[in-house]
C-alpha positions in Angstrom: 0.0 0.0 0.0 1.3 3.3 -0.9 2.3 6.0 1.8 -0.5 9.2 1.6 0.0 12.3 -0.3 0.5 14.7 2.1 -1.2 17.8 0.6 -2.2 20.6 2.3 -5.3 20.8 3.7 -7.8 24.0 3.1 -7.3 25.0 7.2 -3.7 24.5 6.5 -3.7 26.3 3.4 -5.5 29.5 5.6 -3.1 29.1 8.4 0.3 29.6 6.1 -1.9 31.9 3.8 -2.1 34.2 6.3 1.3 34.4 7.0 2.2 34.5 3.4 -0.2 37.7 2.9 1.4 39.1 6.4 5.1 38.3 4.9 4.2 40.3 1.4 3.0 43.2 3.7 6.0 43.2 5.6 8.3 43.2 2.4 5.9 46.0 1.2 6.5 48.1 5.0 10.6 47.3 4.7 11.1 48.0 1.0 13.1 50.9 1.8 15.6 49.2 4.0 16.8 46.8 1.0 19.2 48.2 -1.7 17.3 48.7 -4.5 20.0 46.5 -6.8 20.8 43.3 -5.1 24.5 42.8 -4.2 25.1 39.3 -4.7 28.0 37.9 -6.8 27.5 35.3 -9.4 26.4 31.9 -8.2 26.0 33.2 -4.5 22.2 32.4 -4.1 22.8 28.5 -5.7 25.7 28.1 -3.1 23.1 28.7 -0.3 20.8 26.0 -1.3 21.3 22.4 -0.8 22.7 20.3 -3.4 20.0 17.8 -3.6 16.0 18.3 -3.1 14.4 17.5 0.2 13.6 13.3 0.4 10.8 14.2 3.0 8.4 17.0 3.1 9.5 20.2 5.4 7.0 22.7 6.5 6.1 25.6 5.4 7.6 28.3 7.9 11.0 26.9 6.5 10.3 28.0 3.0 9.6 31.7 4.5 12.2 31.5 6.7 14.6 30.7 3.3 13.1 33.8 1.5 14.8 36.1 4.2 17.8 34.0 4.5 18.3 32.8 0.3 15.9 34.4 -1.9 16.0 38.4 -0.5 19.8 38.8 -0.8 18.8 37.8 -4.5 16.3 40.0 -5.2 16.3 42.9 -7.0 12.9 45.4 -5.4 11.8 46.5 -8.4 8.8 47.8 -6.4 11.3 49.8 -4.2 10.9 53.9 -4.5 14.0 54.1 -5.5 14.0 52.1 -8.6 14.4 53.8 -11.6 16.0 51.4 -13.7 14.5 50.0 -16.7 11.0 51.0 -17.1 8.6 50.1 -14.1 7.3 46.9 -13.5 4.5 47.3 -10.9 2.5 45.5 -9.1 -0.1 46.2 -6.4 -2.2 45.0 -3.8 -5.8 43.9 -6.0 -3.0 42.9 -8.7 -1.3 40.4 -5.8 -5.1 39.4 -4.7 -5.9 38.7 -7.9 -3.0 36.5 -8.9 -3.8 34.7 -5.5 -7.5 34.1 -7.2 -6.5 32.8 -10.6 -3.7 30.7 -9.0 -6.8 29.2 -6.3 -8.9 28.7 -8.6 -6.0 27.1 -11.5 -8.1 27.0 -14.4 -6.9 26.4 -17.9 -8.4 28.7 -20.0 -7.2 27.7 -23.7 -10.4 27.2 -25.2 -13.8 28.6 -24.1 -15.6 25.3 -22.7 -12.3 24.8 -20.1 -13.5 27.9 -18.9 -15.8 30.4 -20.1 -15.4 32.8 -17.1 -11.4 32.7 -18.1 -12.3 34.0 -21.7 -15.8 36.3 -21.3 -13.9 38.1 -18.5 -10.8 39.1 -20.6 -12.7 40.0 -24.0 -15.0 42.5 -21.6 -11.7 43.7 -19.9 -10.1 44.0 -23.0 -13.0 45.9 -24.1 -12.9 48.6 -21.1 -9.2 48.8 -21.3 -9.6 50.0 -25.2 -12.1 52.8 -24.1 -10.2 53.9 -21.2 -7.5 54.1 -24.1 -9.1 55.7 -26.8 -8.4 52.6 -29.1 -9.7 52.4 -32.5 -13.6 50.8 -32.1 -12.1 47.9 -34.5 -10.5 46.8 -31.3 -13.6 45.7 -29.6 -14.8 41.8 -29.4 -18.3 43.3 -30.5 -16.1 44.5 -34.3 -13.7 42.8 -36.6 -11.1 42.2 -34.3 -10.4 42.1 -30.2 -7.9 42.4 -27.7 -6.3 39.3 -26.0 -3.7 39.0 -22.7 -0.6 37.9 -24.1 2.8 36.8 -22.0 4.6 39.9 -23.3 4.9 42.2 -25.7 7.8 40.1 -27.1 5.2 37.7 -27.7 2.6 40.0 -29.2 5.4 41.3 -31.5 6.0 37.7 -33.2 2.0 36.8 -33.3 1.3 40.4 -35.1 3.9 39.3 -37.5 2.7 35.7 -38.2 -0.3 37.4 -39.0 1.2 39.5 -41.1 2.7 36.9 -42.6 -0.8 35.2 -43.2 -2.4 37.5 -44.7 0.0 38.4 -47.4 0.7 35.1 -48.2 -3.2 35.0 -48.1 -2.8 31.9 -46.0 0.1 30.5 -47.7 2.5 30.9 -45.2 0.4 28.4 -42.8 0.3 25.8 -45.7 4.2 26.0 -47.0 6.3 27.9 -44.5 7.8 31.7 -45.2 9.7 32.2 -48.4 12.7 34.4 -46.5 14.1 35.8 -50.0 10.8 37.3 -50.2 9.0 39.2 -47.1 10.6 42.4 -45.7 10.0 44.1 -42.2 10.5 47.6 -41.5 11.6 48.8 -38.2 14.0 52.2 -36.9 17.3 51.7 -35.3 15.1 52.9 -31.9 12.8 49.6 -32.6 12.9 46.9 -29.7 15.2 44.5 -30.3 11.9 41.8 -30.2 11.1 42.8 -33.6 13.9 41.4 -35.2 13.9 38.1 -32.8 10.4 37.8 -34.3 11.7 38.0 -37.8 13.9 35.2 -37.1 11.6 33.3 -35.0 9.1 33.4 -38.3 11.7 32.1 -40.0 12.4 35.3 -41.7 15.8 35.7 -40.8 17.7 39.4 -39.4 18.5 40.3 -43.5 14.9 40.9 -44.1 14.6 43.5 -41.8 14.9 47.2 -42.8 16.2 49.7 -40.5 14.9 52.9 -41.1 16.4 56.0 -40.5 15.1 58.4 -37.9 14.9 62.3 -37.3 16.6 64.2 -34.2 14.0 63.3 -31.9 14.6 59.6 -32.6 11.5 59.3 -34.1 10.8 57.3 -37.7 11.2 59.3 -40.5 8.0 58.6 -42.8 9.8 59.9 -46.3 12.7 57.5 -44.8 10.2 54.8 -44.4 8.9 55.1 -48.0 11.6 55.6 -50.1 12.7 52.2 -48.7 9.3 50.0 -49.3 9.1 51.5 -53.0 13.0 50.6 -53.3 11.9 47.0 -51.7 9.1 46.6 -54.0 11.1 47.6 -57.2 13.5 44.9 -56.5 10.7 42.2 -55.9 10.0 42.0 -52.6 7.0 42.1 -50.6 7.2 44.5 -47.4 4.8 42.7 -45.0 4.9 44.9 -41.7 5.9 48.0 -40.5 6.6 48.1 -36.4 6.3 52.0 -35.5 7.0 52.7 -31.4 5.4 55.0 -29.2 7.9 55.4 -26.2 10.9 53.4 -27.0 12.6 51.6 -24.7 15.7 53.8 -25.3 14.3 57.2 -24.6 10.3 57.1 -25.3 11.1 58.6 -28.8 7.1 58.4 -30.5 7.2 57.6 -34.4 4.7 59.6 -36.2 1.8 57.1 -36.7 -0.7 59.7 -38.4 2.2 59.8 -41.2 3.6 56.1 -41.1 0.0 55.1 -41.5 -1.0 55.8 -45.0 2.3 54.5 -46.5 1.8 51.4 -45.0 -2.0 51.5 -46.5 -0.6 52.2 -49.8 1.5 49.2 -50.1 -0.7 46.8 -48.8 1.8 46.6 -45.0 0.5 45.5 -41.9 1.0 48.5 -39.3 1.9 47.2 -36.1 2.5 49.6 -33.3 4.8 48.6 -30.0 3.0 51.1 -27.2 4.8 48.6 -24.8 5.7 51.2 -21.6 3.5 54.2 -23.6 0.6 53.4 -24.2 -1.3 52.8 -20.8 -0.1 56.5 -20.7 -3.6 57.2 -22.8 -5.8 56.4 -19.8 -4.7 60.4 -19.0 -6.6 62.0 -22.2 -4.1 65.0 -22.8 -1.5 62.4 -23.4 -3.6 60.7 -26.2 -1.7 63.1 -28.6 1.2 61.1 -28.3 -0.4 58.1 -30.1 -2.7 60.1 -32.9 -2.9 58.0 -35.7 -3.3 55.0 -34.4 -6.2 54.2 -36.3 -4.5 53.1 -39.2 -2.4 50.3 -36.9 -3.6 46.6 -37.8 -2.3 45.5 -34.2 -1.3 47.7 -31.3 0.1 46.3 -28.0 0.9 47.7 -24.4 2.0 46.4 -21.3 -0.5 46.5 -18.1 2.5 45.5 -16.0 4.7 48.2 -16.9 3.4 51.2 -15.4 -0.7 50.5 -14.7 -0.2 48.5 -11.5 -0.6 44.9 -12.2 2.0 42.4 -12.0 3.9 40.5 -14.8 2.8 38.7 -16.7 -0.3 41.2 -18.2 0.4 42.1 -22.0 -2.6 43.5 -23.7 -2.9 43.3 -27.5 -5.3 44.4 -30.1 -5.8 43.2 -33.5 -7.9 45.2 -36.0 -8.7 41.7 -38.1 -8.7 38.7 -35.3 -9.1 36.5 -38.7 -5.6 37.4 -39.8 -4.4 36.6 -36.4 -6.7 33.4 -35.8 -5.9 32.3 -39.6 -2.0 32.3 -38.7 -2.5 30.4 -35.1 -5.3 28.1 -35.0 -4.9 24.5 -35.1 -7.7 21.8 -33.8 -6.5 18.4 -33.2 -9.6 16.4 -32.9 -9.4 16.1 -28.7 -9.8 19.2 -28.6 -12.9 19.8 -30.5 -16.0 20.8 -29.1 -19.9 22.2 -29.8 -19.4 25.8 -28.9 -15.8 25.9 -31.0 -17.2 24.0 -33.8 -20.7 26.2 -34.2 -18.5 29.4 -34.0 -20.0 31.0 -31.0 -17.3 31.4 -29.1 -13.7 33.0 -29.2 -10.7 30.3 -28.2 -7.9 32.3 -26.9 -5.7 29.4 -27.4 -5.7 31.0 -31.5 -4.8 34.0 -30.5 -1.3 33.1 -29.1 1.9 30.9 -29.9 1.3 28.4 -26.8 -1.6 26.3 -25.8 -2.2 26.5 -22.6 -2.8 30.0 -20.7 -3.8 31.4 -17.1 -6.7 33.1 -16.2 -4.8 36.7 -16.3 -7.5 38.7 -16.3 -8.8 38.1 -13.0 -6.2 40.8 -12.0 -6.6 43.2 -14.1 -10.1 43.2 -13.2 -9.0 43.4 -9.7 -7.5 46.4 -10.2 -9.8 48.2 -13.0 -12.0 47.5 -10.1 -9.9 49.1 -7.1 -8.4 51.8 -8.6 -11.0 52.7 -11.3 -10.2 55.6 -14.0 -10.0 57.7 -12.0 -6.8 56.2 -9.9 -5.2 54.9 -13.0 -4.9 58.4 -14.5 -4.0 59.7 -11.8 -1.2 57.4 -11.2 0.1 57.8 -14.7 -0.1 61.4 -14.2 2.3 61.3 -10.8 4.9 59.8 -12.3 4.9 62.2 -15.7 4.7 65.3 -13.3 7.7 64.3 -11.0 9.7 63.5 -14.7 8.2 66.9 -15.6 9.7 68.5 -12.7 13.2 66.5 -12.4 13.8 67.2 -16.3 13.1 71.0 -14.9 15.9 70.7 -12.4 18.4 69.3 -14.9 17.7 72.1 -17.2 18.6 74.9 -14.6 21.7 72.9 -13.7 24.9 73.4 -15.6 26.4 69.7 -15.0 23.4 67.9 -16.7 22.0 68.2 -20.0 18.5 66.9 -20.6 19.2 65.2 -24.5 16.0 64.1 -25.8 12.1 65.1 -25.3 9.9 63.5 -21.9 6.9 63.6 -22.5 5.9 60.8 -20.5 7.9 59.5 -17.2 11.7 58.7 -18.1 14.3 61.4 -18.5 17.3 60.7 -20.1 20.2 62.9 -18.5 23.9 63.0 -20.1 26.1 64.7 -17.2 28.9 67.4 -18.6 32.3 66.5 -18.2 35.6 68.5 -18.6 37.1 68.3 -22.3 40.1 66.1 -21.2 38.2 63.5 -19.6 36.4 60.3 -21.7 32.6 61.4 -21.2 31.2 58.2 -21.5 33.7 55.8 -19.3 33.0 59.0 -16.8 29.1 58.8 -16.8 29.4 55.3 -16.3 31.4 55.5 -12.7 29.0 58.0 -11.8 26.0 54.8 -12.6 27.6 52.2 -10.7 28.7 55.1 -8.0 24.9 55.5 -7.6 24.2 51.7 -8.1 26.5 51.0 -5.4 25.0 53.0 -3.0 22.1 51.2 -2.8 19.1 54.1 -2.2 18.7 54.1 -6.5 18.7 52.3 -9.6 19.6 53.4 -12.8 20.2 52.0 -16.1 21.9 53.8 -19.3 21.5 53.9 -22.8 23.5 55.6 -26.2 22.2 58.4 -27.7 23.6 59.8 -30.9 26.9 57.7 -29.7 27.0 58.8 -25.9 26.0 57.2 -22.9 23.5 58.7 -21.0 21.6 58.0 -17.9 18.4 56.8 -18.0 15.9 58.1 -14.9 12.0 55.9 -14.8 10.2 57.2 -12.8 7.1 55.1 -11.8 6.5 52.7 -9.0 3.5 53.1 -7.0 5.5 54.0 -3.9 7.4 56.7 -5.6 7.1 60.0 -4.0 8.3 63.7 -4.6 11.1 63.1 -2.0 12.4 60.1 -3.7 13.2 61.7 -6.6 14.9 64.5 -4.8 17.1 62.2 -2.9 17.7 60.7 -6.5 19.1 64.3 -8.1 20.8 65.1 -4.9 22.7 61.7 -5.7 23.0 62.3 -9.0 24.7 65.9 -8.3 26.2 64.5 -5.4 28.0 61.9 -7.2 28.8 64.1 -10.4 30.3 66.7 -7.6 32.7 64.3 -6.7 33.6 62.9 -9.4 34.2 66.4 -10.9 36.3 67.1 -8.1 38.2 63.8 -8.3 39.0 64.5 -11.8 40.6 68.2 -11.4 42.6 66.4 -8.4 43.8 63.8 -11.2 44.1 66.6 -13.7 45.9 69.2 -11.2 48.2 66.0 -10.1 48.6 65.6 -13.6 49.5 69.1 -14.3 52.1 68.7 -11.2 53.6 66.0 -12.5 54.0 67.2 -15.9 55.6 70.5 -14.4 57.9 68.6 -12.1 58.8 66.3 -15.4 59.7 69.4 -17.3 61.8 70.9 -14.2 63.6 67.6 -13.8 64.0 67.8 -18.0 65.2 71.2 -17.7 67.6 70.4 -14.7 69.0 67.5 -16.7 69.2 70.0 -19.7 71.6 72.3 -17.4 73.3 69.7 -16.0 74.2 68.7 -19.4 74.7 72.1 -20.8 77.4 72.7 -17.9 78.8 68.9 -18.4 79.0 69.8 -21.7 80.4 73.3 -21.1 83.2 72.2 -18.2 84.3 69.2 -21.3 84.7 72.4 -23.9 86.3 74.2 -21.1 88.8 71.5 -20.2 89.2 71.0 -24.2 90.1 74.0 -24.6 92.3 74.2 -21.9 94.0 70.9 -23.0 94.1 72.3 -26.5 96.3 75.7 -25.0 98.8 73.5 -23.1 99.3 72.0 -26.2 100.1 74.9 -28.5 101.7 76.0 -25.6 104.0 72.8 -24.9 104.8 73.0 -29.0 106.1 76.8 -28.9 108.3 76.0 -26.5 109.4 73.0 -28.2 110.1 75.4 -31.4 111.8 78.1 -28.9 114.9 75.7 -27.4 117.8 75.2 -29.5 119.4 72.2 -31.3 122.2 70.8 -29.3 124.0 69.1 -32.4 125.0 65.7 -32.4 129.0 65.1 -30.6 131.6 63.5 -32.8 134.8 61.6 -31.9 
């Protein structure tokens, strides 16, 4: 007879629930205490684990007391108010509660009949979040296409360009496979590197993808854009998509989709458009402006857990024509068939993605659509663009900082002046990992126009005004120093050099009187010489005796 499973029993479960909620509150309380960047070296967090799993069960107050002692030291707190890295990855409390729901309940909501809560709750979610974003009305499960939770905007990326794919091959693609030699993509050299792992993915390869150039804000130049489709096309290939950017991951540069829009309408190209960190930014409507034009897009995707409090995974995605995208995806083996799919009445999500299976994500975004409404979505957006707003003010009036490229939304990118004799970009860089180091703030950097620069995102819920002051003061605190460090260098430098061209210039006399006391004594030998010979000349000849 076999020994009993021993699973956790539902009082069990609400004993160490409890203390799991009361744990994640007291992270939550403590965040400040941590450094934001975690200061472990490289296999340090494996070392403290045992080699081998446990052979019997252990309970459940040792795995929380091995998240303070293993897994914190490890941790990165990207909720922490001082992380500015990256772009913000928030979570919150319905987010968290919500999670806790979908993973209680632990549905598998690939097709309709395994769920239909899992699916009629995510197209109506999908639906509000395209109002509260202005999105085309295409968008909307009641039109031609519909919006879908997708794993990331990676992921939505690759399925906007299998359908793409689809339907200019009118289907062929799904039958026969991509002909590489013949499809082009179109991207800037601001694009998300995602695009052109989905051109490979595809089976497109990274030589069908077109970089185009962009103008001085970073942006995508349409007459760019053009001149290379029509020079595709005249050489015989077919341009299939075009992925324009609002807020790049770089710097939030915003390609102008108004203009991008009817070249890609003229020649037949699917517009896709990466809003990934950006476009939540539309629940505020004065920053709509930033995405006009996005009518004309054919797919447009957006990350919830970027910056509109709900955790990772929670990538929404829109498609104008779900038959293009369904047409390129779907697949029915035959134990998988059932009425509802087969009379066409329902929507299987499992066709709208590259994997089968899928979680029941949208319980937390309802969770929070539901907490915070609108109203606290906007106005969370809108905190973290005013305290942008206000820093990029403070590096304006400040002569060691240059603000290089527009912020419009939350992230300013900063490139610190340096004096003419030192490398500018080795020099930014101490200053990051000076601040890194310290542990109050996270930064990361990026190139623009072939310079580092610092990168500053502002956006986690716990974010205040006094967090990014503490951040500048660092910043100017750090460049102070540094500044300092280098005109001791460059003043040591100077000494040195000085010193090197005394001691030059003492050897130079030394040598100038060594070589003056040898001309001297030269000269001197040369007189006795002439001397000792007119002497000579002076005595006479004794002649020679003869016997």
């Amino acid at each position: 007879m076999s020994e009993p499973v021993p699973h956790m029993t539902p009082e069990q479960f609400r004993q160490h629930g409890h203390e799991v909620v009361d744990w994640i509150a007291d992270y939550w309380s403590r965040l400040e205490s941590f450094p934001v960047r975690s200061r472990v070296s490289p296999g340090d967090v494996r070392a403290a684990l045992p080699p081998s799993a446990p052979e019997q069960g252990e309970p459940f107050s040792a795995v929380l007391a091995d998240l303070d002692r293993v897994v914190l030291p490890g941790v990165t707190h990207w909720q922490h108010p001082g992380f500015l890295a990256y772009f913000p990855a928030n979570t919150s409390g319905p987010s968290v509660l919500g999670d806790l729901l979908s993973a209680g309940l632990g549905v598998q909501g690939m097709s309709w009949v395994t769920s239909p809560a899992a699916t009629e709750l995510e197209q109506h979610v999908l639906d509000w979040l395209a109002d509260l974003l202005g999105l085309p009305a295409a968008y909307r499960s009641t039109g031609t296409g519909g919006g879908v939770v997708q794993d990331s905007s990676s992921g939505a990326n690759l399925v906007a360009l299998l359908a793409a794919l689809h339907r200019a091959s009118g289907g062929g693609t799904v039958r026969h496979g991509v002909r590489p030699e013949e499809y082009t993509v179109y991207v800037s050299s601001e694009t998300h590197s995602s695009m052109e792992k989905a051109a490979r993915i595809a089976g497109l390869g990274t030589d069908a993808v077109r970089v185009v150039e962009v103008d001085g804000d970073l942006a995508m130049r349409p007459q760019a854009l053009r001149a290379r489709v029509e020079r595709d096309v005249a050489r015989g290939f077919r341009p299939v998509l075009v992925c324009a950017t609002v807020g790049t991951t770089s710097t939030t540069a915003v390609d102008p989709l108004a203009e991008l829009g009817p070249i890609c309408r003229d020649h037949g190209v699917w517009l896709h458009v990466d809003a990934a960190y950006a476009g939540v930014a539309a629940v505020a409507p004065e920053l709509r402006a930033l995405q006009a034009g996005v009518e004309w897009a054919d797919s447009y995707t957006t990350d919830a857990h970027k910056w509109l409090l709900t955790g990772f995974d929670a990538t929404l995605f829109w498609v104008a024509d779900r038959a293009a995208l369904t047409g390129a995806l779907a697949i029915l083996p035959e134990y998988l068939r059932n009425a509802a799919t087969d009379a066409g009445a329902v929507v299987d999500y499992r066709d709208w993605q590259v994997e089968l299976g899928r979680r029941f994500r949208a319980l937390k975004l309802w969770a929070v659509l539901r907490w915070y409404g609108a109203e606290g979505l906007r106005a969370h957006v809108r905190s973290g663009v005013a305290l942008a707003q206000e820093l990029a003010a403070w590096a304006d009036a400040d002569d060691r900082f240059d603000v290089v490229t527009p912020h419009p939304l939350s992230l300013v990118c900063l490139q610190p002046r340096w004096p003419a004799d030192v490398d500018s970009d080795v020099a930014t860089m101490t200053l990051l990992e000076r601040l890194n180091d310290g542990g109050e703030v996270y930064l990361t950097h990026t190139g623009v126009r072939g310079r580092v620069v610092l990168r500053v995102a502002i956006g986690a819920p716990t974010t205040t005004r006094a967090h990014v002051e503490r951040a500048w003061a660092l910043l100017c605190e750090g460049h102070d120093w540094l500044a300092a460090d280098f005109a001791e260098q460059a003043a040591e430098r100077a000494r040195a050099e000085a010193e090197r061209k005394a001691e030059a210039e003492r050897e130079a006399e030394a040598g100038r009187r060594a070589a003056e006391a040898r001309r001297q004594a030269a000269e001197a030998e040369r007189r006795a010489a002439e001397q000792q010979a007119a002497e000579a000349e002076r005595e006479p000849v004794t002649p020679p005796v003869t016997g």
